[in-house]
C-alpha positions as CSV (number, residue, x, y, z in Angstrom):
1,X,-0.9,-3.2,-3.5
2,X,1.9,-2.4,-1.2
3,X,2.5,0.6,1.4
4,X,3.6,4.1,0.2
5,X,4.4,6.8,2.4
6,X,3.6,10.1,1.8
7,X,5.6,13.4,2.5
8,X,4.6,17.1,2.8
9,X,6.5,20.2,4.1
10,X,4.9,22.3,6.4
11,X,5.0,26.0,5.3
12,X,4.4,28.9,7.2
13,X,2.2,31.9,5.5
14,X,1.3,34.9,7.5
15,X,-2.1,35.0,5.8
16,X,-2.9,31.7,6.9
17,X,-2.7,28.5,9.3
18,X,0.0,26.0,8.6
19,X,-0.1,24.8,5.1
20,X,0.9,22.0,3.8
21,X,2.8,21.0,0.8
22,X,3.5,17.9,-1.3
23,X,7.5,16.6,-0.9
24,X,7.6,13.0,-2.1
25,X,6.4,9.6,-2.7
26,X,8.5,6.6,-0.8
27,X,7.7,3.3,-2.3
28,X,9.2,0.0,-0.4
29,X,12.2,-1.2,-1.8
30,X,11.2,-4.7,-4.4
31,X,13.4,-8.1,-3.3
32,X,15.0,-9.3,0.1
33,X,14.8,-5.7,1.5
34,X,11.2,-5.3,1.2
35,X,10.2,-5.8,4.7
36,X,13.3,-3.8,6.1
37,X,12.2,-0.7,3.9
38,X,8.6,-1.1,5.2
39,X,10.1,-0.7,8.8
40,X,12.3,2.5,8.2
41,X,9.0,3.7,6.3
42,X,7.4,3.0,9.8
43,X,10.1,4.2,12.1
44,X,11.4,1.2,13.3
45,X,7.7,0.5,14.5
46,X,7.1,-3.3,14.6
47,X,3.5,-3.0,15.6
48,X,2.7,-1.2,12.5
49,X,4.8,-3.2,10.1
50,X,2.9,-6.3,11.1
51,X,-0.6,-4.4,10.6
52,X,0.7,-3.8,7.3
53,X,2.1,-7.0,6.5
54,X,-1.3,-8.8,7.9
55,X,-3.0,-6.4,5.6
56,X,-0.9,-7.5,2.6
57,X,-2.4,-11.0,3.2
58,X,-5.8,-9.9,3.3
59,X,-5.6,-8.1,0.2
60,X,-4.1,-11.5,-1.5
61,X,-6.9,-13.5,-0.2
62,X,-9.5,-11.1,-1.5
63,X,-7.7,-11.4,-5.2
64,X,-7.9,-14.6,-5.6
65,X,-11.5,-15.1,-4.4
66,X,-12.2,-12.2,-7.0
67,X,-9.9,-14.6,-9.7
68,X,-11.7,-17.4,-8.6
69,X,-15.4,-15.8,-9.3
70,X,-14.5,-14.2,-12.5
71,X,-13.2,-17.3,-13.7
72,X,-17.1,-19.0,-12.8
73,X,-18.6,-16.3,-14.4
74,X,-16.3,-16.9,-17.5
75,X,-17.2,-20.2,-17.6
76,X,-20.8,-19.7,-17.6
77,X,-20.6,-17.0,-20.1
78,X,-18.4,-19.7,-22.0
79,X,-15.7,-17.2,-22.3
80,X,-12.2,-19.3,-23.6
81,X,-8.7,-17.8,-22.6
């Protein structure tokens, strides 16, 4: 899992409120310039990068518990490979 941001264009129709339409998808760039894409994806906001990045951890954490019980629960079941 990694951070996306999301763009929509606002769009004015005299029938109705402000609406709302899908632009884009901006994924982080892969490799040495992963954190410095996060950070334009956040405006240059260092409070939110590190939210995100402390996130990240979590969400590593909680994979490999999950790898570590499915790989009990294999070994009970005497599952091989």
């Amino acid at each position: 899992m990694s951070p996306i941001e999301v763009k929509y264009i606002k769009n004015t129709d005299n029938d109705k409120e402000n609406i709302y339409s899908f632009k884009e998808v901006i994924y982080p760039i892969d490799g040495t310039d992963y954190e410095k894409s996060i950070l334009e994806m956040t405006r240059q906001n260092q409070e939110i990068l590190n939210k995100l990045k402390e996130s990240e951890k979590n969400q590593e954490q909680t994979y490999y518990k999950m790898m570590d019980h499915l790989k009990i629960e294999a070994d009970k079941a005497g599952l091989k490979n």
